[in-house]
C-alpha positions, 0 to 999 in steps of 0.5 A: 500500500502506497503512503497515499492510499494509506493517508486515504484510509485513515483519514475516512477512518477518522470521519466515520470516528468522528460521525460516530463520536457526533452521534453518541454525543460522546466526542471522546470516542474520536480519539479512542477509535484513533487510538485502538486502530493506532495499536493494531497497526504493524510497525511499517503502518505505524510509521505511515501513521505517524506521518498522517499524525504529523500532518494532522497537527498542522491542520487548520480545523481544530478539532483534527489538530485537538485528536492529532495532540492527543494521539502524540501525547499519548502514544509519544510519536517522536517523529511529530516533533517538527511538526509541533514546532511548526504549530507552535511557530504558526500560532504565535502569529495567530489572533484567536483567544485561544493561541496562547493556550494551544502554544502551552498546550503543544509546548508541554507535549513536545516536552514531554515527548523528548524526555521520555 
């Protein structure tokens, strides 16, 4: 399977999460589907994965970056660290109230990631 397809099946893999998530009112579920399908993936598809995870954080829809940080924190994807820096230099020209607390947000993650 080409990175492209693989892109492809994890990004509809993500929509039926989140319609799901939307349905059962529980947005949680999201990123626990993500999460479950993250740990069945084999080591050459977790490295796809981790490449569609990093592109993810620098989404500019919100929601899809708020699962990407989570999905790094979580699963401590080394490899997503220069795309945290790239948000974190993107959201320091961003006016939206909520910048600051997103560049905290992904500053603590990246820590976290490179001690461990």
């Amino acid at each position: 399977m080409t990175f492209e397809e693989f892109r492809a099946e994890m990004t509809s893999y993500r929509e039926r999460a989140k319609s799901n998530a939307d349905k059962s009112k529980m947005p949680q579920l999201e990123g626990q589907s993500l999460l479950k399908l993250y740990r069945e993936l084999d080591d050459s598809e977790r490295e796809m994965a981790d490449r569609v995870v990093s592109e993810w954080v620098l989404s500019p829809e919100e929601r899809l970056r708020f699962v990407a940080l989570h999905l790094v924190r979580v699963l401590g994807i080394r490899s997503a660290v220069p795309a945290l820096n790239e948000l974190m230099r993107n959201l320091l020209s961003c006016t939206a109230p909520g910048a600051p607390f997103e560049i905290m947000k992904v500053e603590q993650i990246a820590r976290q990631i490179l001690l461990s």
